[in-house]
N, C-alpha and C positions, 0 to 999 in steps of 0.2 A: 108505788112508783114515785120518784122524786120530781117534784114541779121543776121546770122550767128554771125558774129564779134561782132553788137548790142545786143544779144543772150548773148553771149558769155563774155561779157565787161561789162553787168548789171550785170549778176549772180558773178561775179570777185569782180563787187564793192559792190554789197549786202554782198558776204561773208567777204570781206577786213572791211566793218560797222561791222560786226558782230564778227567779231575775236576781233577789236579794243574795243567793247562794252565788251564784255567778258573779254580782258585785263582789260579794267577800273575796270571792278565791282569784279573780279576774285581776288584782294589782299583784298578787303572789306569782301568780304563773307569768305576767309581763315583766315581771325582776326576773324573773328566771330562765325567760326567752332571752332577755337582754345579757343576762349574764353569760349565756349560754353560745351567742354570736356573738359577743366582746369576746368569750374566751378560742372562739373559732377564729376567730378574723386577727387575734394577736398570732396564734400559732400558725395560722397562713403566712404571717406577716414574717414573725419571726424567722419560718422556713425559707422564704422569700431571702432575707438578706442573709444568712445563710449558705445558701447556691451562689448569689452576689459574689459574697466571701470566699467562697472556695474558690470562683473564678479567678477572682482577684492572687489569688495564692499560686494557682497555677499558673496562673500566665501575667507573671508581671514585667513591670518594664525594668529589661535587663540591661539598656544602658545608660542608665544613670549611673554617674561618677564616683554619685554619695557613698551609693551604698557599698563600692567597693575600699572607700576610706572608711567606713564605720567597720568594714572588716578587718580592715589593717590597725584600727587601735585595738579590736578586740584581741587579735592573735597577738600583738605588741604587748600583751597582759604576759604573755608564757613564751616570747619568743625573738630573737632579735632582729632590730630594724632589717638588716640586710637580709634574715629567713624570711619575713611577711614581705620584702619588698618583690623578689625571687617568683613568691605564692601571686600577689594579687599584680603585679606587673602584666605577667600571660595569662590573668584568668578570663578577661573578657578583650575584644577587638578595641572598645573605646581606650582600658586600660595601656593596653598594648600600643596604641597611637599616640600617648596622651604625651606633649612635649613638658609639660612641667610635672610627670612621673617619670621619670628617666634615669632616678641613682635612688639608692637608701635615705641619702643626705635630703635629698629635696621631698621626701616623702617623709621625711621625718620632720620637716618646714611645715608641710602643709596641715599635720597634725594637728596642730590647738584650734586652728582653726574649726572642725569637727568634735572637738574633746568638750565644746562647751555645752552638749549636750547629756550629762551625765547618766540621768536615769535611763535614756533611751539607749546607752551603751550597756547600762546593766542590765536589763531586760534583753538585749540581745544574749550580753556573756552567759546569764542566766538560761537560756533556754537553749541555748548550743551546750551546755555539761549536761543536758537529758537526752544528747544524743544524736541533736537535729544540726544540719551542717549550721554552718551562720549565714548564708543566703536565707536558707529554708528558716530561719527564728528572724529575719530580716524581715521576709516575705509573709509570713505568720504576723506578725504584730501591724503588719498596714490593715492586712486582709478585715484580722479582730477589728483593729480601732474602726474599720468602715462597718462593719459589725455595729460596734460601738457607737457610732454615731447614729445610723437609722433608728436604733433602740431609744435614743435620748429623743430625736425627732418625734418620734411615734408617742413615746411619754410627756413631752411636753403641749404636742399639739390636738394628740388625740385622732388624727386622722390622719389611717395606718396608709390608705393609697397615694394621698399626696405626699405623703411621708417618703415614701418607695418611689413614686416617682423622682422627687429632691434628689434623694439618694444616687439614684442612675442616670444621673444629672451629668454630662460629660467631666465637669470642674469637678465634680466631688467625688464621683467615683475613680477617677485616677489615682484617687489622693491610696486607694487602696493597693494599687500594684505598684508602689513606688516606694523604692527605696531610701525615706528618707523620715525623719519623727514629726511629716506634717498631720497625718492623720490620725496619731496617737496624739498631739498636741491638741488639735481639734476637739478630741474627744474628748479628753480632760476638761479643757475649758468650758466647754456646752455643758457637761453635766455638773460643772462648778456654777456656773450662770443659772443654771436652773433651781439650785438647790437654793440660790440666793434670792431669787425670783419665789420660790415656795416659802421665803422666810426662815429657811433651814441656814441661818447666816454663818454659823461656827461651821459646817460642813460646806457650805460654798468657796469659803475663803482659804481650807486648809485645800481643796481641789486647784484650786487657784494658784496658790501658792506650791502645790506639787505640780503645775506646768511650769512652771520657772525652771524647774529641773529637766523641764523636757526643752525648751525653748527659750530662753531667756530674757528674748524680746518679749515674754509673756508676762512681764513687767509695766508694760503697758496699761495692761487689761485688769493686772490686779490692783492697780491704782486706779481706775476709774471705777471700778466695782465699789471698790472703797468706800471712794468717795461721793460717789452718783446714789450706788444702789444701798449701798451701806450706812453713809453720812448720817440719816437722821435717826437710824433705828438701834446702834450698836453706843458703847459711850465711848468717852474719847479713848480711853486708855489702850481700850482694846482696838479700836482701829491702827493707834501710833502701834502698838503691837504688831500688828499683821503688816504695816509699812516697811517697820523696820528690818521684818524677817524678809520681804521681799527685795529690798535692796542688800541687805546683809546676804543672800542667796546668791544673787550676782556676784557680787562682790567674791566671796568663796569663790563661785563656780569658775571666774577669769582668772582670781589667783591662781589656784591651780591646773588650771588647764593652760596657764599660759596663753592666753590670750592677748591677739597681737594689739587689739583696739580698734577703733571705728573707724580711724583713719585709713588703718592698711587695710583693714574689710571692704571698704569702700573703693579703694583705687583697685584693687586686688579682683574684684567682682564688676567693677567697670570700666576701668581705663587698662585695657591691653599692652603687655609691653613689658611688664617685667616676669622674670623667672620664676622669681620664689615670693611669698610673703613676708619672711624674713629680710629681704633686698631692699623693702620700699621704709622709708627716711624720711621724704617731703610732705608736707601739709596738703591738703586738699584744696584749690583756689576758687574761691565766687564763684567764678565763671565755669571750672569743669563739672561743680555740684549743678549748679543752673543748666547747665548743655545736657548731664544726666538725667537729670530729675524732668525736664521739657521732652525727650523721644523716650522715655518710659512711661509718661504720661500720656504723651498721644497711642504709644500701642495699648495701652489700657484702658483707658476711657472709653474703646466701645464697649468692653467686654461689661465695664461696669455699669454703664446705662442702665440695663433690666431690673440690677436692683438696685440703684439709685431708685429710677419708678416705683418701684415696689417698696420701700422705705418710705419714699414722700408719702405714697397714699397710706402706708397704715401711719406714717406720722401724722396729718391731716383729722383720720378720719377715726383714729382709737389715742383718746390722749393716755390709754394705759400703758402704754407699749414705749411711751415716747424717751422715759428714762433709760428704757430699755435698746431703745435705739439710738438715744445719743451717744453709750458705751461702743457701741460698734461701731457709730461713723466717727467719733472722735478716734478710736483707737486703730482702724482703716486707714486714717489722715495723718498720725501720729508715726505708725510702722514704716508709710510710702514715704515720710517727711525723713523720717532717718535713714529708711534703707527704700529709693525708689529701685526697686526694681517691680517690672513688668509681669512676674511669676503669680500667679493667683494660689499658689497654694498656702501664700504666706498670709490670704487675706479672708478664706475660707470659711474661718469661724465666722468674720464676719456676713458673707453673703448669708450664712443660716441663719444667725440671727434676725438680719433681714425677713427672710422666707418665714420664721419664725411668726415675727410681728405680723407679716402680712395675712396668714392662715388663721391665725387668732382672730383678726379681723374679719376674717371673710365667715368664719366660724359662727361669728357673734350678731355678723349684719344676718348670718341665716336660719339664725334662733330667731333674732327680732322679729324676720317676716313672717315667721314661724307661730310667734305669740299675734303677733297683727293681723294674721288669717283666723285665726282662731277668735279671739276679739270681733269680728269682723262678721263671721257666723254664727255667733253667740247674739249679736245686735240683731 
């Protein structure tokens, strides 16, 4: 019979095997746990904004104005002014009301103004020759891009619930039922920013410089990328490079679209009273910019509070974020200075941004506590 001590000295060494076996395999099986709920919790996620999108597809806002001018240039491709005036004239109630769609003529005025968005017209004309009407390829590209954007959200921040929630966020989900290239602009840009943010700089700036072609005003943003995010890491050459293609863009895009310029955009979109775009002549005075730009600001100003707040503190409290958020509040201050209007969809990229910064930080303060608990019980 085996003593006591032999008793005692196997069972010691069997369990000393079996702790050490359990050590080995114990960091293999937690990658694999981990990997195994990172890969469950993206496909939840993914399905998630997905149903989102569908929604968004099915049931979008039908009257908006845009979207039956982004129709009228697309059909304007294969058809003449007075056929597409005929078509989108009686196709919704708002059209049908609308006193400055009322002839061929005046619908052919108000044209360039909409034409300065190029790519976003050919991804319509593109997906209407597969068969889908041009509401329905209208309605599909918001859906996607809001798609598109919880996906960049999720990818930057890492965390898929707040992510989802952002997304069905009243502001930002709209941006999907509507007809107009804010939330394929949005999308673009985010995942331009991000790749610049990754130090994926030659692909940040060409995303960047592919919204120009969705939004113009995205000119902006490629310039302070540039300059902010980009300044100290790219050499000179190639920054004056991606400058020049960004103004050169515009530049194209008004030439040929005929665009009327800022001025008549401006009085056109804020001072009531004339007919056509074509009509307006007169400069814009001090005083009417100052009277717009003061009750578009006080209607906006509450909406922007929350993330003002939310800005300052991850500005404050994460100096990483901070270049990152001067791009946004410069480029927020920049858009409203040139075009105050009241509409939040024009400013959108920036709230994310925002939201961005702030989840990073909240991210980071809950690693910290994280290592300081542990720190903490280790003492």
């Amino acid at each position: 019979m085996k003593s006591f001590q032999e008793i005692s000295g196997s069972t010691s060494a069997r369990g000393y095997r079996n702790r050490a076996v359990e050590a080995v395999g114990h960091p293999a099986n937690a990658r694999a746990r981990r990997k195994f709920v990172s890969r469950t919790s993206w496909l939840v996620y993914v399905l998630f904004l997905g149903a989102a999108a569908f929604g968004c597809y099915r049931r979008p806002v039908t009257d908006d104005f845009d979207r039956y001018m982004y129709e009228a240039i697309v059909l304007g491709q294969h058809q003449s002014t007075a056929q597409v005036y005929e078509r989108v004239k009686h196709e919704s109630p708002r059209a049908e009301a609308s006193s400055i769609l009322d002839s061929p003529d005046h619908l052919a005025k108000l044209m360039p103004l909409y034409k300065i968005r190029p790519l976003y017209i050919f991804l319509i004309a593109a997906i209407s020759t597969l068969g889908m009407s041009i509401q329905h390829a209208i309605n599909l590209i918001s859906a996607a891009s809001l798609l598109g954007i919880g996906i960049v959200l999720g990818l930057w921040t890492r965390r898929l619930l707040l992510s989802a929630l952002i997304v069905m966020s009243g502001l930002i989900a709209v941006l999907g039922r509507m007809g107009t290239p804010d939330a394929l602009s949005t999308m673009v840009v985010l995942f331009g920013l991000l790749a610049t943010i990754r130090e994926r700089f030659d692909l940040g700036c060409m995303l960047l410089l592919l919204s120009v072609w969705i939004r113009t005003d995205n000119v902006i943003v490629v310039g302070l990328a540039l300059f902010i995010l980009c300044g100290r890491r790219l050499p000179a050459w190639r920054l004056t490079a991606y400058s020049v293609a960004a103004v050169a863009s515009v530049a194209v895009i008004n030439r040929y679209s005929g665009n009327y310029g800022w001025t008549v955009l401006f009085q056109w979109s804020f001072m009531p009273g004339t007919h056509s775009p074509a009509d307006i002549h007169t400069p814009v005075t001090i005083r009417e910019y100052a009277t717009v730009f003061a009750s578009s600001f006080a209607s906006l100003v509450g909406r922007l509070a929350i993330w003002m707040v939310l800005g300052l503190t991850a500005w404050s409290a994460s100096p990483a974020s901070r270049r990152l958020l001067l791009v946004a509040a410069l480029g927020v201050a920049a858009h409203f200075v040139l075009y105050p209007s009241p509409e939040d969809r024009y400013l959108v990229w920036g709230y994310l941004v925002v939201a961005i910064a702030f989840i990073e930080w909240v991210s980071q303060l809950s690693a910290n506590q994280h290592v300081w608990a542990k720190q903490a019980e280790a003492a």
